[in-house]
C-alpha positions in Angstrom: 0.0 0.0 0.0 1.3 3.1 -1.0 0.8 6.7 0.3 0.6 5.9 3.8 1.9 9.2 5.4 -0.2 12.4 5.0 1.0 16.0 5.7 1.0 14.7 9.4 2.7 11.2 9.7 -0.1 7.9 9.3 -3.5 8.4 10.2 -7.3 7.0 10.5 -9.1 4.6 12.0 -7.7 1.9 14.4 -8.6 -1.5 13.1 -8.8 -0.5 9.9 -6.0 2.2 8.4 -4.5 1.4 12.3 -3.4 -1.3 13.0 -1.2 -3.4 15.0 0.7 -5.1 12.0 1.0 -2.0 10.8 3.2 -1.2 14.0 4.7 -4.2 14.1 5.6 -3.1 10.9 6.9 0.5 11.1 8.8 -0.7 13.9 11.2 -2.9 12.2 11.3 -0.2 9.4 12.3 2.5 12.0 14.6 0.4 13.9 16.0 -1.0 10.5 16.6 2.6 8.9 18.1 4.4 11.8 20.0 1.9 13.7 21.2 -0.6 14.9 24.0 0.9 15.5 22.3 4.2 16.6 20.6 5.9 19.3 17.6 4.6 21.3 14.0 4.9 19.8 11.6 7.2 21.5 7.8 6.0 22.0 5.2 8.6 23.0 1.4 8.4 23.0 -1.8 10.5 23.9 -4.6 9.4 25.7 -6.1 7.0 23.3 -7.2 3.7 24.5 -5.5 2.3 21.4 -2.2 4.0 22.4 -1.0 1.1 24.5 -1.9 -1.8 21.5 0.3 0.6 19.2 3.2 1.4 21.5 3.9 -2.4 22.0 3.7 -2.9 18.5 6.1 -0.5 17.8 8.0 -1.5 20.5 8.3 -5.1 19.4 9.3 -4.2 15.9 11.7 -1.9 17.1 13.9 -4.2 19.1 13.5 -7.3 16.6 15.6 -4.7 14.6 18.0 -4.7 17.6 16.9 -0.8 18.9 16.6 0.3 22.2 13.5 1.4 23.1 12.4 4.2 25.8 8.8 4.6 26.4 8.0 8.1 27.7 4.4 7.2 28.4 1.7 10.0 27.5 3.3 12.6 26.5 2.2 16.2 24.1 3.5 15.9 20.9 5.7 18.8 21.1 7.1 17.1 24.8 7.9 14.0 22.6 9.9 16.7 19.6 11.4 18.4 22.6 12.7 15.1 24.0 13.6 14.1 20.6 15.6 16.9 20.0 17.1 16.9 23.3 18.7 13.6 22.8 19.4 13.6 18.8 17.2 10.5 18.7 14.2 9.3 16.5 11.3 9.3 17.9 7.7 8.0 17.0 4.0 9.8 18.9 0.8 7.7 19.0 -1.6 9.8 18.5 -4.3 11.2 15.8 -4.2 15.1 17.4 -7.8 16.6 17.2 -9.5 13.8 15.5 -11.8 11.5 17.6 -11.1 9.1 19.7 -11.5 5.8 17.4 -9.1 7.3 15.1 -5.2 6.9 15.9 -1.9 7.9 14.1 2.1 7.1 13.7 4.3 10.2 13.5 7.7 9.8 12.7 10.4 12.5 14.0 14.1 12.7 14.2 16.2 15.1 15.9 13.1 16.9 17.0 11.9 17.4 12.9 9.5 15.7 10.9 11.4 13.2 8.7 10.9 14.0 5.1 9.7 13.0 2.2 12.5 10.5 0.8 12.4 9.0 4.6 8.7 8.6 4.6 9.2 6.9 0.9 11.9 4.8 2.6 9.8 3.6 5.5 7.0 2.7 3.1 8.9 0.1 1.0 10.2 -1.3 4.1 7.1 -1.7 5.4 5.4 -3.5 2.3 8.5 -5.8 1.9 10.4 -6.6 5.5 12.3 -9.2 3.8 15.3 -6.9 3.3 15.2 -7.1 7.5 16.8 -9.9 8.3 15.5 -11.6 11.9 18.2 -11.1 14.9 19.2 -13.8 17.6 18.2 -13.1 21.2 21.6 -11.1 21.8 21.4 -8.5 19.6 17.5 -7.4 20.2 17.1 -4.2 21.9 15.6 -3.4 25.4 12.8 -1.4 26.5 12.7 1.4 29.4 10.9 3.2 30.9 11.5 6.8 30.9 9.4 9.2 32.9 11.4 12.6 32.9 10.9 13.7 29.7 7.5 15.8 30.8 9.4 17.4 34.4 12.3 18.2 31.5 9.7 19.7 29.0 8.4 21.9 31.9 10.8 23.2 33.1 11.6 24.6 29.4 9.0 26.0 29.1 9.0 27.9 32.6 12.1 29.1 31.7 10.4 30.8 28.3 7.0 31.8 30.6 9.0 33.7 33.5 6.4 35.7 35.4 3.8 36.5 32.7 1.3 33.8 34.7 1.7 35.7 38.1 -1.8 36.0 39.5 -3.3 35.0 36.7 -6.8 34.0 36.4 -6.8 31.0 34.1 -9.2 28.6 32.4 -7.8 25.8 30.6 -9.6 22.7 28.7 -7.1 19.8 28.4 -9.4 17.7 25.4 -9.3 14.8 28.2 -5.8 14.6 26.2 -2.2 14.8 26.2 -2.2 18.2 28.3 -3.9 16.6 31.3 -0.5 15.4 32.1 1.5 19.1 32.0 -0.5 22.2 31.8 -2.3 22.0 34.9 0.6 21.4 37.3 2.6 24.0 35.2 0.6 27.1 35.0 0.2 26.5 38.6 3.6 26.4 39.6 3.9 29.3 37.4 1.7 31.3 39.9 -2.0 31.1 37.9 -4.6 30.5 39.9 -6.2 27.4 37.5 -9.4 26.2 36.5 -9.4 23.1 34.6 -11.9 21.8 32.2 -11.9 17.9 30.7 -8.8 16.5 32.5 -10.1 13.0 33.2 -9.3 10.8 30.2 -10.7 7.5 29.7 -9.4 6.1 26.6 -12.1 7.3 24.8 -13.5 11.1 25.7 -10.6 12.5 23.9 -11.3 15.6 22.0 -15.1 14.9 22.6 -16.9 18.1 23.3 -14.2 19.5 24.2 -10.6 20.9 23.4 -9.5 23.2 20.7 -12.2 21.7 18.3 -14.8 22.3 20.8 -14.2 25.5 22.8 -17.6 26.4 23.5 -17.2 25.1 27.3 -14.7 26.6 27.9 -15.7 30.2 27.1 -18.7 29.5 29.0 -17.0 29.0 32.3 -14.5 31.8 31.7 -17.1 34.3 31.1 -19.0 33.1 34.1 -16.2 33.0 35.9 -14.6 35.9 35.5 -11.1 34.5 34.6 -9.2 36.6 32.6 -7.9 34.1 29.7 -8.6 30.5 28.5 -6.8 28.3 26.9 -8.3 25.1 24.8 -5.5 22.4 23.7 -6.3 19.5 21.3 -5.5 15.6 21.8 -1.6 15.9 21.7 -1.4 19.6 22.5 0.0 20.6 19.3 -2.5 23.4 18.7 -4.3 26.4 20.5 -7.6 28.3 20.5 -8.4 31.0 22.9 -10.8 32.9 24.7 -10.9 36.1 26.0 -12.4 37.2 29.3 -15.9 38.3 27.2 -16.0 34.7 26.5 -14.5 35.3 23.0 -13.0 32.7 20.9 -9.5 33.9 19.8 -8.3 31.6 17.0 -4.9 30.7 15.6 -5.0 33.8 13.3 -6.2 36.6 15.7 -3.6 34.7 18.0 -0.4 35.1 15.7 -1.3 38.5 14.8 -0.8 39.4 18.4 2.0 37.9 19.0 3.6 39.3 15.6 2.8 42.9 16.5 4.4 42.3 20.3 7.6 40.9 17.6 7.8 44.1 15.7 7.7 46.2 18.7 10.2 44.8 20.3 12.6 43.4 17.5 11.9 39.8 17.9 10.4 39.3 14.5 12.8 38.3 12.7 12.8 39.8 8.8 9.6 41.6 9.8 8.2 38.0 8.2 5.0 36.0 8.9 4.1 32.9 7.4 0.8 31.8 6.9 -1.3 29.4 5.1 -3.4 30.3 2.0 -7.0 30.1 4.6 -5.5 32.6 6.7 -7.8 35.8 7.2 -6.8 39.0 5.2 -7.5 41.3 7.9 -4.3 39.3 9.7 -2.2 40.5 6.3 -3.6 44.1 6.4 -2.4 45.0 10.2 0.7 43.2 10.2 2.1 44.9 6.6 0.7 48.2 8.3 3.1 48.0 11.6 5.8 47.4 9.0 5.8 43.8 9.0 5.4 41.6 5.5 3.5 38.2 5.2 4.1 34.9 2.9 1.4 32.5 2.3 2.0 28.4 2.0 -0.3 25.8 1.3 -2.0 24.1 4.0 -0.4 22.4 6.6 2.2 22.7 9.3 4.8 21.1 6.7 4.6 23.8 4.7 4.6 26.5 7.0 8.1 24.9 8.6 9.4 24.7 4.9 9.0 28.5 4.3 10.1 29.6 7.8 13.2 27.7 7.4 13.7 28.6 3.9 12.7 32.6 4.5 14.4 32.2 8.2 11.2 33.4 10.3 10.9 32.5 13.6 6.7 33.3 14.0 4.2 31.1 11.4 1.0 28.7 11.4 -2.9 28.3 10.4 -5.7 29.7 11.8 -6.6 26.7 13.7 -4.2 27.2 16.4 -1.2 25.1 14.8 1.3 28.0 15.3 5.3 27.6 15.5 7.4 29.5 17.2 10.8 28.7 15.5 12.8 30.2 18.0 11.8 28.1 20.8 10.6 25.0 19.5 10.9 23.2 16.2 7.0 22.1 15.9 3.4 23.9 16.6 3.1 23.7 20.6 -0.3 24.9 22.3 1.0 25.0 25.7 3.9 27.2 24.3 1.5 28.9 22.0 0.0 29.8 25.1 2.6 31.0 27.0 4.0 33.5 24.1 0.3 34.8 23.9 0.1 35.6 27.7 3.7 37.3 27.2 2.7 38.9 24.3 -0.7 40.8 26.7 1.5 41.0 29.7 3.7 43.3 27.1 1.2 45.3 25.9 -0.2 45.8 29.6 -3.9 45.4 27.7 -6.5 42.6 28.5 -6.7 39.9 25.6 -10.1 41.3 24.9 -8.4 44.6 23.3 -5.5 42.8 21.7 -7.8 40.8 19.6 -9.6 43.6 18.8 -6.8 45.3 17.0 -6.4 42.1 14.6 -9.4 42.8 11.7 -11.4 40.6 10.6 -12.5 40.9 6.6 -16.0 38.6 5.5 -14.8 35.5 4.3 -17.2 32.8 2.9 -16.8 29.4 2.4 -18.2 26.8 0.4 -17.9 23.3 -0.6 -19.3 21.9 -3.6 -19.9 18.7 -4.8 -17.2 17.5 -7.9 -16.1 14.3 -9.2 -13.6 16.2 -10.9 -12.2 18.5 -8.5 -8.7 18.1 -9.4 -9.7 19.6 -13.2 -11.2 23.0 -11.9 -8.2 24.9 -13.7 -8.4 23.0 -17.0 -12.3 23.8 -17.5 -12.3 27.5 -19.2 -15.6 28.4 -17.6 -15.0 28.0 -14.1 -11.0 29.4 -14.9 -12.4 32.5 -16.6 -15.1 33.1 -14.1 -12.7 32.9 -11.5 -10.7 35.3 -13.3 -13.5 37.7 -13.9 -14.3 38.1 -10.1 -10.5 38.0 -8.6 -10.6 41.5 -11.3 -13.5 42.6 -10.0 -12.5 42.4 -6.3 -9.2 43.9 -7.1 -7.3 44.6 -4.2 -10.6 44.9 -2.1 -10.4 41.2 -1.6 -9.3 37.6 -2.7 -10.6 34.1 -4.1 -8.9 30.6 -3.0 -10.2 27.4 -5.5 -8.7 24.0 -4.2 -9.4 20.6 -4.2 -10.3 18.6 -1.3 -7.9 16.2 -0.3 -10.0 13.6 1.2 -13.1 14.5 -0.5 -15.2 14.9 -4.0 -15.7 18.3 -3.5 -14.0 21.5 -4.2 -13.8 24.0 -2.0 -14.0 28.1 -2.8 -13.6 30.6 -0.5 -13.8 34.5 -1.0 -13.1 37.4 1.5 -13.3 41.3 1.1 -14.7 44.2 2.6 -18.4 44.0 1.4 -20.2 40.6 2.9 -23.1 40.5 0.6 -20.5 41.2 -2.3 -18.7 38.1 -1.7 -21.7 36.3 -0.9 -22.8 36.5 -4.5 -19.6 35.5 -6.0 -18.9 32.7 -4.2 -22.4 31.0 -4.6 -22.1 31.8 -8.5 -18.8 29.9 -8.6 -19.8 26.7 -6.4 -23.1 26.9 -8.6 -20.6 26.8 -11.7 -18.0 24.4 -9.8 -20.7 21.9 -9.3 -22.2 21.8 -13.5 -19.2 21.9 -14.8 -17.4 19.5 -12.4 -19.9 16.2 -12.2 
């Protein structure tokens, strides 16, 4: 089977796209393609019930391939990178991030970076034909340890980056009954917040149920009845961060970087004046930040991406509007809990409640739709739809902006337009799904 990686390592449903053999078999492929001899393996996991089956899995491929194993338990994600980094090591997380609980995943890092493409195309072959592995005698199999540290090490990081910007704090978080459960409540206390903590009690299945980045909703309930000052909603494996504001306000990744890249221009921290962003972020985010004398590139979707063109552009400040946002400088992957922690910085900085931060980040009308096409990967060779498109990008000019792509996992295509006037872009983008979907089926 080919094509098993997306844009984030394997992922769908256990017992299906998930399974153990699968482990088993990206084990061996891991253990075969990066040592023996080499550094030890690291194993992380979220909450999943399926995290245990998979761990031992990949455990058990990894020493048949004569690796040393250390199992850091449930970790965040960006715990595992840190750890990964840390030691120079490879390193594989369990976990499927905001998707639901049935669903699992495989991610691959080394060094503290996603492996590549070539790696990934490496791995594959070795995991449809193991027959290039040859079977080890009971002397040269690896171990496997337990290692519990890594999270007290990860903390203490990221204390270090927080300093006093938590200091009396009153703070709502929702852990997602995931990953964070085991860090951020413990941390923002010790960092002097006086914590409320929403959907901490995982069970192996409640992961990112209601609740979390995906699901906010709670969350800005209680901080608005509450009266805390900030919350902040993690997914599964902490790698992303929504917001709320003490109105009860949801603050999304967007609204979130363009605070945090203003606080960066003031102080001289930005480096290159440069933000990267996907092509779905929000133009209002583009018009403030090139205003304050900043400058913006656009990627495709997708955290992979976004690293590519801060690493090729060298910015330290990039991610999508749904919370996955990297701060280059500090860590090598999107991190909530750090996302977080730069955002409270960020307000402590501009001595101004959340509340008015976001408001200085517009917000121009964007609509969305997604319309039904067999053949959505042939928009741009049908000259209707092309020259429509074409007729209202001219038309909106510089008042506004129109994204056609295909959907990666579905039959559909998806258009979105933004400008200033809502009923303006209304009408355009319901004349171009309208279009999409006769000339696409």
């Amino acid at each position: 089977m080919a094509g098993r990686f997306g844009t984030d390592g394997i992922r769908g449903e256990v017992g299906a796209e998930i399974t153990v053999d699968l482990g088993l078999a990206l084990g061996r492929a891991v253990g075969h393609r990066f040592g023996p001899p080499g550094p030890s393996v690291l194993l992380g996991r979220d909450t999943r019930r399926s995290g245990e089956m998979l761990t031992a899995a990949l455990a058990a491929g990894l020493t048949s391939a004569g690796v040393d194993v250390v199992d850091l338990g449930i970790v965040t994600t960006p715990c595992l990178v840190h750890a990964s980094a840390a030691a120079a090591a490879p390193a594989i997380m369990v976990s499927a991030s905001h998707n639901p609980a049935p669903d699992n995943g495989l991610k691959v890092v080394v060094d503290g970076r996603k492996i590549d493409k070539d790696v990934e195309e490496e791995l594959e072959r070795l995991i449809d034909d193991g027959s290039t592995i040859a079977p080890l005698p009971n002397a040269a199999l690896g171990r496997v340890r337990p290692d519990r540290g890594a999270v007290a090490d990860y903390a203490r990081h990221l204390a270090e980056i927080a300093g006093d910007a938590f200091v009396g704090l009153r703070l709502g978080i929702d852990c997602a009954n995931g990953s964070a459960s085991v860090i951020a409540p413990d941390l923002f206390r010790s960092l002097g917040a006086e914590v409320t903590v929403l959907f901490d009690a995982p069970d192996g299945s409640n992961i990112n149920d209601g609740c979390g980045s995906t699901h906010p909703e709670r969350l800005a309930e209680t901080v608005a009845a509450a009266g805390l000052e900030i919350g902040l909603a993690f997914d599964g494996d902490a790698d992303r961060l929504i917001a709320v504001d003490a109105r009860g306000r949801l603050v999304d990744g967007d609204t979130i970087m363009g605070i945090c890249a203003l606080a960066r221009l003031a102080d001289g921290t930005l480096r290159n004046n440069l933000l990267v962003v996907t092509v779905m972020t929000n133009g209002g985010l583009e018009r403030v930040v090139r205003q304050a004398g900043g400058r913006m590139v656009r990627t495709p979707v997708g955290d992979r991406h976004v690293f590519a063109a801060m690493e090729r552009d060298d910015a330290v400040l990039g991610g999508e509007q749904s919370g996955h946002i990297i701060f280059r400088d500090r860590a090598s992957t999107g991190d909530g809990i750090l996302t977080g922690i730069e955002l409270m910085r960020a307000t402590r900085a501009a001595a101004q409640p959340l509340s008015e931060l976001a408001d200085q980040i517009p917000r121009l009308p964007q609509v969305m739709i997604n319309s039904a096409a067999s053949r959505r990967d042939d928009w741009q060779d049908d000259p209707a739809l092309s020259a429509a498109v074409e007729r209202a990008t001219a038309v909106l000019a510089d008042r506004g902006r129109i994204l056609v792509r295909p959907s990666g996992t579905e039959p559909k295509i998806r258009i979105m337009v933004e400008g200033d006037d809502a009923a303006e872009i209304e009408r355009i983008a319901r004349e171009l799904a309208t279009l999409a979907e006769a000339r696409l089926n």
